[in-house]
C-alpha positions as CSV (number, residue, x, y, z in Angstrom):
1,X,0.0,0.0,0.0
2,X,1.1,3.5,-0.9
3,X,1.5,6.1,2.6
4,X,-1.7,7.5,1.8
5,X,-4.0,4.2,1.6
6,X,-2.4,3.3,4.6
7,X,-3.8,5.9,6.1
8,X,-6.8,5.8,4.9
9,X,-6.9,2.2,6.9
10,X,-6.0,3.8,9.8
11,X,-8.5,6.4,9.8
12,X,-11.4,4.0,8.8
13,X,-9.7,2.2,11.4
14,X,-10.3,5.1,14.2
15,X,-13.7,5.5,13.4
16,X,-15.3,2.1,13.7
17,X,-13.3,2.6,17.3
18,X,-15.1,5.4,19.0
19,X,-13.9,3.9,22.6
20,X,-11.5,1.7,23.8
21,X,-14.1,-1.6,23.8
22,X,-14.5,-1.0,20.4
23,X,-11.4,-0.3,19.6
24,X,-10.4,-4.0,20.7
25,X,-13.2,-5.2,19.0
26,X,-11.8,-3.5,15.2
27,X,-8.5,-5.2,16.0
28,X,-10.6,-8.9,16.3
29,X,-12.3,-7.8,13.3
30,X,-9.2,-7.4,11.3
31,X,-7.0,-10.4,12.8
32,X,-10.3,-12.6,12.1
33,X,-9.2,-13.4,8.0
34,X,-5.5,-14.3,9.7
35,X,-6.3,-17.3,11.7
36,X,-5.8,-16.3,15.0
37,X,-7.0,-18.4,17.4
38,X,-9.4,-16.7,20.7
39,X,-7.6,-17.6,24.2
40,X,-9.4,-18.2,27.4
41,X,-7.6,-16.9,30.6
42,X,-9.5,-19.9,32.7
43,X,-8.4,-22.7,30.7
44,X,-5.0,-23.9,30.2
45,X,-3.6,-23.4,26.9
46,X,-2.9,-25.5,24.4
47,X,0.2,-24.1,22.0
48,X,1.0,-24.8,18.5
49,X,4.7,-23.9,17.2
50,X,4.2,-21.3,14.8
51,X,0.5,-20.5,16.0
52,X,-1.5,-17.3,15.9
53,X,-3.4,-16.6,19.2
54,X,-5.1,-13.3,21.1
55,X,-6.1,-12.7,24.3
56,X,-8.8,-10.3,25.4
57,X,-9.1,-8.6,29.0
58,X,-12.3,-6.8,30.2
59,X,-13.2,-6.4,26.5
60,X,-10.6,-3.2,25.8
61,X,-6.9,-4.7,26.5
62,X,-6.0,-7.3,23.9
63,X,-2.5,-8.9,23.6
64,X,-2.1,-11.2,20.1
65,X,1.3,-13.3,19.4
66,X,2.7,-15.2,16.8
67,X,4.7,-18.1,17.9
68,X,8.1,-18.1,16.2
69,X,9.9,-20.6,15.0
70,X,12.3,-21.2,18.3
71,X,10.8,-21.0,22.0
72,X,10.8,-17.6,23.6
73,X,13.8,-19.2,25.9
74,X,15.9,-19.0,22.8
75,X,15.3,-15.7,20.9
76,X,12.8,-14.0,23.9
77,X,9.6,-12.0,22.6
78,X,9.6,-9.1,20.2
79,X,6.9,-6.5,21.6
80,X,5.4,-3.6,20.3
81,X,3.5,-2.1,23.1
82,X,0.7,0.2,22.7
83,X,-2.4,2.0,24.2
84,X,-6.5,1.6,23.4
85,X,-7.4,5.0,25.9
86,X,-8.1,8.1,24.8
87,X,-8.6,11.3,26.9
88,X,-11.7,13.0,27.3
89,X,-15.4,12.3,29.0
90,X,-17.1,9.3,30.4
91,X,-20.6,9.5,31.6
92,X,-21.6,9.9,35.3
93,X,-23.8,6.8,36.9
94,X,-26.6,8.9,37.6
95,X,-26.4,10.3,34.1
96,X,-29.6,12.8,33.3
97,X,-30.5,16.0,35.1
98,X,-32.9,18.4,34.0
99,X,-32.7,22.6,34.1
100,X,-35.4,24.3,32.7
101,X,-36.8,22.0,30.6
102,X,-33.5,21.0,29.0
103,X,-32.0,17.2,30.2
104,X,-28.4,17.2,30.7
105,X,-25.8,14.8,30.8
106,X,-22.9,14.8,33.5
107,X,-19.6,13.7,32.4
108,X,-16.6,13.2,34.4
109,X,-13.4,14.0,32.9
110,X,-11.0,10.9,32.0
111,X,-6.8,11.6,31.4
112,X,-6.3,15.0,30.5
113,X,-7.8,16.3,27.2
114,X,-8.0,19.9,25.8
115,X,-11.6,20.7,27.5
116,X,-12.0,23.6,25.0
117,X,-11.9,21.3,22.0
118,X,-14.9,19.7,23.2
119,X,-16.9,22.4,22.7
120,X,-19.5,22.8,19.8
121,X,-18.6,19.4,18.3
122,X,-21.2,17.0,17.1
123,X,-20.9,14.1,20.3
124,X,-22.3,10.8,20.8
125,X,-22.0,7.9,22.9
126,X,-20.0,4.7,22.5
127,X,-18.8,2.0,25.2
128,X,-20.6,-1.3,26.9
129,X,-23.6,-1.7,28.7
130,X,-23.9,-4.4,31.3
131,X,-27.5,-5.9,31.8
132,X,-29.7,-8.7,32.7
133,X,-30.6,-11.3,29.9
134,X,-33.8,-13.4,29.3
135,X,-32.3,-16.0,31.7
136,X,-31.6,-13.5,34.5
137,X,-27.6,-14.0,33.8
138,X,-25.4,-10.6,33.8
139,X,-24.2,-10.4,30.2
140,X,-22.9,-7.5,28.1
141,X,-22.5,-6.0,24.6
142,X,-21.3,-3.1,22.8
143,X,-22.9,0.2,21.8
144,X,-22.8,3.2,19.7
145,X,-24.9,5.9,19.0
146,X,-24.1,7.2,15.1
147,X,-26.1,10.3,15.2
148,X,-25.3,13.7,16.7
149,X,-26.5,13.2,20.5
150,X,-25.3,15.8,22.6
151,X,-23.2,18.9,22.8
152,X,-21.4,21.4,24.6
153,X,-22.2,25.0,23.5
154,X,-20.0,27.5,23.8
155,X,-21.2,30.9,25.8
156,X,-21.9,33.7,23.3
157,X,-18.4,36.0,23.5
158,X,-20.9,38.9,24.4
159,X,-21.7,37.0,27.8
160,X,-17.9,36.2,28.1
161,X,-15.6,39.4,26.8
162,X,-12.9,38.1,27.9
163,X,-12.8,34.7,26.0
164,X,-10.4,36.0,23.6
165,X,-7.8,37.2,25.6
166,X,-7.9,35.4,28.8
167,X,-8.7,31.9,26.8
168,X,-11.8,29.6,27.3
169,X,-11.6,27.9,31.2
170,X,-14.5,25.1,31.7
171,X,-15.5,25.0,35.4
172,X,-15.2,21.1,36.0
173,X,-17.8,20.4,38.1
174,X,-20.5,23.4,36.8
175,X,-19.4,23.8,33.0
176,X,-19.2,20.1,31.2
177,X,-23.0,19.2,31.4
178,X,-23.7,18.1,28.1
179,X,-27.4,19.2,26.1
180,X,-29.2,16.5,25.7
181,X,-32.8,17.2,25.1
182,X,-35.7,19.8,25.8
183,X,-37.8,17.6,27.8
184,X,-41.9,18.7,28.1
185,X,-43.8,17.9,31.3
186,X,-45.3,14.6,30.1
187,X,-41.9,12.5,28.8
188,X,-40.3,10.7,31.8
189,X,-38.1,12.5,34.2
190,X,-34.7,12.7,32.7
191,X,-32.6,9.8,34.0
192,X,-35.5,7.4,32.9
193,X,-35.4,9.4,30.1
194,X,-31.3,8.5,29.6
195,X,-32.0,4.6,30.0
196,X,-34.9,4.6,28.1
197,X,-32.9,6.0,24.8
198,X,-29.6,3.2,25.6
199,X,-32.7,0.2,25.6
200,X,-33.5,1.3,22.8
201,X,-29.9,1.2,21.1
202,X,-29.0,-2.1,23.0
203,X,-32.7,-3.6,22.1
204,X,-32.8,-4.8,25.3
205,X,-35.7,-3.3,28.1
206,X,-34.9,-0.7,30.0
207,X,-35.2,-2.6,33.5
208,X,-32.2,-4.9,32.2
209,X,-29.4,-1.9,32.2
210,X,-27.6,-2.4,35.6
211,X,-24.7,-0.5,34.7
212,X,-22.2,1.3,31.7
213,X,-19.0,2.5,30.5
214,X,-19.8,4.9,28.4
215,X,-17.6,7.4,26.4
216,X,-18.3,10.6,24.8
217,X,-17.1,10.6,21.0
218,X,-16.7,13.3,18.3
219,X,-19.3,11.7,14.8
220,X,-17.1,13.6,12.6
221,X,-15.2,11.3,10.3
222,X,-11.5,11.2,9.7
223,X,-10.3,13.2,7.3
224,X,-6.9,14.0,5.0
225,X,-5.9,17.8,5.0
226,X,-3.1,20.4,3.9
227,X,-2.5,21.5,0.1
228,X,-0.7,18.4,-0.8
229,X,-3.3,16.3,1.4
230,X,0.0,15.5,3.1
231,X,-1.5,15.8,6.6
232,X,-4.5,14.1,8.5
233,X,-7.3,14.6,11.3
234,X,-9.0,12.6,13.4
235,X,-9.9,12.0,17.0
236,X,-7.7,9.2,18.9
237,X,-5.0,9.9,16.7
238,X,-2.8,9.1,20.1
239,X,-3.2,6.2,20.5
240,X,-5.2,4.3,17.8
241,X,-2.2,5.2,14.9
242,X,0.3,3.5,17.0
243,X,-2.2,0.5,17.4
244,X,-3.1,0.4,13.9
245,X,0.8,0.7,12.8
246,X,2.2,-2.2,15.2
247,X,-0.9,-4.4,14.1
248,X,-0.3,-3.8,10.2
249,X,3.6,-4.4,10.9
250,X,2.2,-7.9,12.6
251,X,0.1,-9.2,9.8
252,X,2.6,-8.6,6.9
253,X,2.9,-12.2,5.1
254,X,6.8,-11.7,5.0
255,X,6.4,-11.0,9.0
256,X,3.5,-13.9,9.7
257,X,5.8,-16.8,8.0
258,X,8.9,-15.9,8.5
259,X,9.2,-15.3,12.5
260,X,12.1,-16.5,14.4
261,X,11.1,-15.3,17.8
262,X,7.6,-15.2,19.4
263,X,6.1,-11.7,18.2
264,X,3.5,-9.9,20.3
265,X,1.3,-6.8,19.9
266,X,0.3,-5.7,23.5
267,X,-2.9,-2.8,23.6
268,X,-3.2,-1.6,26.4
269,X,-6.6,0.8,28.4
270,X,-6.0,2.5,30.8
271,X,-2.5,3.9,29.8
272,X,-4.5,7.7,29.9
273,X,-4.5,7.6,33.8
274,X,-1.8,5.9,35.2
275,X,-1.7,2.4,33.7
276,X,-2.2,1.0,37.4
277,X,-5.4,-1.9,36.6
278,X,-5.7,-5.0,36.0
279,X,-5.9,-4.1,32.2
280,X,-3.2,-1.8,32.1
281,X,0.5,-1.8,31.7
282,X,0.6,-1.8,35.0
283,X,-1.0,-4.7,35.9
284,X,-0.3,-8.2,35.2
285,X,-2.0,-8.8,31.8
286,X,0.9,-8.7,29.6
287,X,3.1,-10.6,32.2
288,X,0.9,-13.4,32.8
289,X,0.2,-14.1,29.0
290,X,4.0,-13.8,28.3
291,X,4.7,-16.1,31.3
292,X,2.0,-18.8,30.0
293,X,3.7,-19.0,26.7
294,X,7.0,-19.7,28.5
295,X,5.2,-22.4,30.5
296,X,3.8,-23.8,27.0
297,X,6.8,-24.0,25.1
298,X,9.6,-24.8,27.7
299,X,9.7,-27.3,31.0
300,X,12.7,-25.7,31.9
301,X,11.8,-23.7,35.1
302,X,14.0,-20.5,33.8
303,X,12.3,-20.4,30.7
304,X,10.7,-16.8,31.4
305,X,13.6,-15.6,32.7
306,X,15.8,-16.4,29.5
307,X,13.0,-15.3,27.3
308,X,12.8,-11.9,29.5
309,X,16.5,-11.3,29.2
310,X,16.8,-12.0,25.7
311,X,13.3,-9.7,25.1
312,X,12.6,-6.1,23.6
313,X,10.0,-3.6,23.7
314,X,8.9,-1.1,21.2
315,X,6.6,1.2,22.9
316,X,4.7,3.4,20.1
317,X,3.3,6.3,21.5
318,X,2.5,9.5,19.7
319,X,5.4,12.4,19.9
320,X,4.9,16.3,19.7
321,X,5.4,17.9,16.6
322,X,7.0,21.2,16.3
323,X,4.1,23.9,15.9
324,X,5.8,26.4,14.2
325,X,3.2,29.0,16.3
326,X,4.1,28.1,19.0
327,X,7.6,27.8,19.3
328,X,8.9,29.0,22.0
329,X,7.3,26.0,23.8
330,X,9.9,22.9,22.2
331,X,12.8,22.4,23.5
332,X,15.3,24.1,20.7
333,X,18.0,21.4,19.8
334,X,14.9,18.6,19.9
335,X,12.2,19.8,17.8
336,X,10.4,16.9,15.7
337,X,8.9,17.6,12.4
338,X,5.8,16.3,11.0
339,X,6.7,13.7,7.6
340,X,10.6,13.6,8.8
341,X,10.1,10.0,10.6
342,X,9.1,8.8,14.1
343,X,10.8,10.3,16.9
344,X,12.6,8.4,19.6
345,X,12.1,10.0,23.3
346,X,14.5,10.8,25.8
347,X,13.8,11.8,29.6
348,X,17.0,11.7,32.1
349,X,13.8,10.6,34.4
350,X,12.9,7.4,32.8
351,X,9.3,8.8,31.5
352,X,10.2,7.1,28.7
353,X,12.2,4.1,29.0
354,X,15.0,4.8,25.8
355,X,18.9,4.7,26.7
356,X,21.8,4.3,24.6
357,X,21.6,0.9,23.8
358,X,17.7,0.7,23.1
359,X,18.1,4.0,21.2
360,X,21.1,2.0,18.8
361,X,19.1,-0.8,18.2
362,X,15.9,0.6,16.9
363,X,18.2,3.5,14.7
364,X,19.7,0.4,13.0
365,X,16.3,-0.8,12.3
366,X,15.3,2.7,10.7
367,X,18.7,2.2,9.0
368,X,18.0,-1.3,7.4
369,X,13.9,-0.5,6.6
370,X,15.2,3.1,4.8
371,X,12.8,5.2,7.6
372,X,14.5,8.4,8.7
373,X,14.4,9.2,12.3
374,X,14.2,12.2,15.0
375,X,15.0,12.6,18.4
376,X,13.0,14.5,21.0
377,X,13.1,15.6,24.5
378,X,10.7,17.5,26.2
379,X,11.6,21.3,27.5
380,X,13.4,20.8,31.7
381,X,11.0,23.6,32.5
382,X,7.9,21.5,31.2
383,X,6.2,18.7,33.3
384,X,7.2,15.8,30.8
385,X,4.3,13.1,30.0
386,X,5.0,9.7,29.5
387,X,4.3,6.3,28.4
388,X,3.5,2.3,28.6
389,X,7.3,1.9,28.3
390,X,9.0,2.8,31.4
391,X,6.5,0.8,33.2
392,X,6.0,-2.3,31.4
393,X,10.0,-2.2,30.9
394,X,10.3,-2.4,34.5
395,X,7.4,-4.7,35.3
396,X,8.7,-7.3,32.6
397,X,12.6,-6.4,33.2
398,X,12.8,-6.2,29.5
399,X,14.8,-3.8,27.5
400,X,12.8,-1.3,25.7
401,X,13.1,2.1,23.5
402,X,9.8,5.0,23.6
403,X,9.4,5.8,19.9
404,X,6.1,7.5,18.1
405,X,5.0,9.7,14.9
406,X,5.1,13.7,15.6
407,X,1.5,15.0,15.8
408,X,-0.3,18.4,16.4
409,X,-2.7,19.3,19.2
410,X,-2.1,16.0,21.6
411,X,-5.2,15.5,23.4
412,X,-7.8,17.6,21.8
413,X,-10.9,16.2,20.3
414,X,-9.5,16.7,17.4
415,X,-5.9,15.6,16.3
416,X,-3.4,16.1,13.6
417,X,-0.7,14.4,12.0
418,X,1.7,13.6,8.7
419,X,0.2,11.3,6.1
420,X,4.1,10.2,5.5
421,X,5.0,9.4,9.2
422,X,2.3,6.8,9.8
423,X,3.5,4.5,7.2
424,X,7.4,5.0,8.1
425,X,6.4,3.4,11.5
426,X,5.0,0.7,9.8
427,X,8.1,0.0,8.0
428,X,10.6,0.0,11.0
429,X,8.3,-2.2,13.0
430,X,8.0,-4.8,10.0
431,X,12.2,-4.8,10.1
432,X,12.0,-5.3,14.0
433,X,9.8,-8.1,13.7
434,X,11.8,-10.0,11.1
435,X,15.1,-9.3,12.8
C-alpha cells in the first residue's frame, strides 16, 4: 500500500473505534481473515509452534502473538506495546438532570484532554452496557450511537468578553453538562429518560441496564488535509495510529511466516491515567500471558527468565510535533517535524524508557527498513508526559526504547498528523519483527 492508503486504513480504522471496547473489538475484526485463534484466561492453553493466538481482558486490553519458529527461551519476545485509551469524557452513573426543561448529561473528565476542543462538536455515545438477559444471567455488549446526541455549546463571546484574551476555562464540576434534550412535562423524568434512549440502542428493556462504561465521541469522520493532502485529522489519533501501525507491521505475510522469535502486539486501556489496573501496563495482563507462553513452550523452570533477558519492547506512543506557532514551547535542539520519521524519546527521568543501547538498536532498524528518524526531548521547565514503556519495561525487566510519529494538538478532540509518518512506522516495526 502506498503512505496514503495506509492511512486511509488507519483512519477507517479510528472511526469504527469510537472507545476503547470498540477499539479492541476493530483489532478482532481485522486479525479474524488471519487465523488467529481466541484464548481463554480460565483454561489452560494448548500451543502450536508457529500458532496465531489473542487474548482479550475486560473487552478493551488485547494482547495477540505469533509463535516463532524457536521457544521464547531461545530468541525472547519481540513486543510492540501500545495504548487503546483516549482522553476525554465518560458518563456519570446517575447520568440525566434536567434545568429548565432541558436534560443534561454529566460527564466526568477521564486523562487529560484539551476541555476547550470539546466544545460545539457534534458528540455521541460509545462503550458497553452491562444488563440482565432473558435467563436472569449478567451479560454484556457493545454500543454506539451514530447520530449527533449531545453537545457542549460554547457561551456567546458577548456573555464572556474576555474569551479571547484570557482563553476559554471550563469549570469542572459546573461547565461540562452536556445538552441532551428539551424535555416537556409529560416525557419521563430525565434519568428514565437516559436509559430509556440506551434500551432502545442495546434492544434490550430498559429494567435490564444495571450499569455502563460509556464514552463521549466526536461523529465527525477522519479526514486528510493540507495543500498536498499530506497531513491528517481525526480523534484518537494518540493512540489508535500506534495501534493500527504495530498491528499492520504484525500481519505482513513476509512478518507472519517468517518469525524466528515469538512476536507480540500488547494494547493496552487505561494507559490515559496511570496504567495501574488490571488491564493496564501496570497490571499483570501482559506478564501473565507472556509467562504462559513460557510455560507452553519450555519445562525448563527458567524459561521466562531467558526469554525476558533476551526480550525487547517497542513502545509506540504519539510524539509532539513542532508547531511552528508556537515555538517558544519545544525544547530548541529537539524539535520533531511532522513527515521527517518517528521520533525516539528521551527523559534523564525514565518517563520514557530509551537509553543508549535501546536507542542503537531501533536507529539500525530505521537504517536497514530506509525510515528516517528524529530525536525529542521535552523542555526541563515542562512537566514531561510519559508512556507504557517505562512501566511495562520495569514490570517485565525487558529492554525497551519510547518511539512515536510527531502530531499536532495532543489530546484535543481533534488531532493532527503527517500522512508520510504513519507508514514509516510501519516499515521499521515490519524490520524489528523480522530481525
Amino acid at each position: 500500500m502506498s503512505a496514503k492508503q495506509y492511512v486511509q486504513h488507519l483512519l477507517n480504522f479510528i472511526d469504527e473505534s469510537p472507545s476503547p471496547w470498540h477499539a479492541v473489538a476493530t483489532v478482532e475484526s481485522a486479525i479474524r481473515a488471519f487465523q488467529f485463534a481466541r484464548l481463554d484466561e480460565t483454561v489452560k492453553w494448548q500451543l502450536q509452534a508457529g500458532g496465531r493466538y489473542y487474548v482479550v481482558r475486560d473487552d478493551s486490553s488485547i494482547v495477540l502473538f505469533v509463535l516463532g519458529h524457536t521457544t521464547p527461551s531461545e530468541s525472547g519476545f519481540k513486543i510492540v506495546g501500545a495504548h487503546t485509551d483516549s482522553p476525554g469524557f465518560r458518563i456519570r452513573p446517575n447520568a440525566a438532570t434536567v434545568s429548565n426543561g432541558i436534560a443534561r448529561v454529566g460527564v466526568e473528565i477521564y486523562g487529560g484532554p484539551i476541555l476547550a476542543t470539546f466544545t460545539d462538536r457534534d458528540l455521541s455515545l460509545a462503550g458497553r452496557i452491562s444488563y440482565t438477559d432473558e435467563q436472569g444471567r449478567l451479560s454484556h455488549k457493545l454500543v454506539r450511537i451514530d447520530q449527533s446526541l449531545l453537545r457542549l455549546p460554547n457561551l456567546a463571546i458577548h456573555l464572556n468578553r474576555g474569551v479571547n484574551e484570557d482563553g476559554l476555562k471550563l469549570h469542572k464540576q459546573n461547565e461540562l453538562f452536556l445538552l441532551l434534550a428539551q424535555l416537556t412535562a409529560d416525557q419521563l423524568p430525565p434519568q428514565s429518560y437516559f436509559v430509556a434512549l440506551l434500551a432502545q440502542l442495546a434492544e434490550i428493556e430498559a429494567e435490564q441496564i444495571l450499569a455502563w462504561d460509556l464514552a463521549v465521541y466526536d461523529t465527525q469522520k477522519g479526514a486528510f488535509w493540507g495543500a498536498n493532502q499530506e497531513f491528517y485529522a481525526n480523534s484518537q489519533i494518540d493512540n489508535l495510529a500506534s495501534c493500527h501501525a504495530g498491528l499492520q507491521a504484525l500481519l505482513d505475510e513476509d512478518v507472519l511466516n517468517s518469525a524466528e522469535s515469538t512476536l507480540v502486539c500488547a494494547f493496552f486501556d487505561h494507559e490515559e491515567i496511570g496504567s495501574r489496573s488490571h488491564i493496564g501496563a501496570a497490571g499483570s495482563f501482559l506478564t501473565d500471558v507472556l509467562q504462559r507462553v513460557s510455560i507452553a513452550t519450555s519445562s525448563d523452570r527458567d524459561a521466562m527468565s531467558c526469554a525476558s533477558a533476551n526480550s525487547f519492547l517497542i513502545s509506540a506512543d504519539m510524539a509532539h510535533a513542532f508547531h511552528p506557532n508556537f515555538a517558544s514551547a519545544y525544547e530548541a535542539d529537539h524539535s520533531v517535524i511532522v513527515n521527517h520519521g518517528p521520533a525516539i524519546k528521551f527523559n534523564a527521568n525514565r518517563r520514557y524508557s530509551s537509553e543508549s543501547i535501546s536507542t542503537a538498536r531501533f536507529i539500525r532498524w530505521c537504517k536497514e527498513a530506509d525510515v528516517p528518524y528524529q530525536r525529542y526531548s521535552h523542555r526541563s521547565d515542562l512537566p514531561c508526559g510519559s508512556t507504557i514503556g517505562p512501566i511495562a519495561s520495569a514490570k517485565l525487566g525487558i529492554r525497551s526504547v519510547d518511539i512515536g510519529c510527531p502530531m499536532w494538538a495532543m489530546h484535543s478532540i481533534r488531532e493532527s498528523a503527517g500522512v508520510q509518518d504513519h507508514e514509516y512506522l510501519i516499515k521499521v516495526l515490519k524490520r524489528f519483527f523480522n530481525d
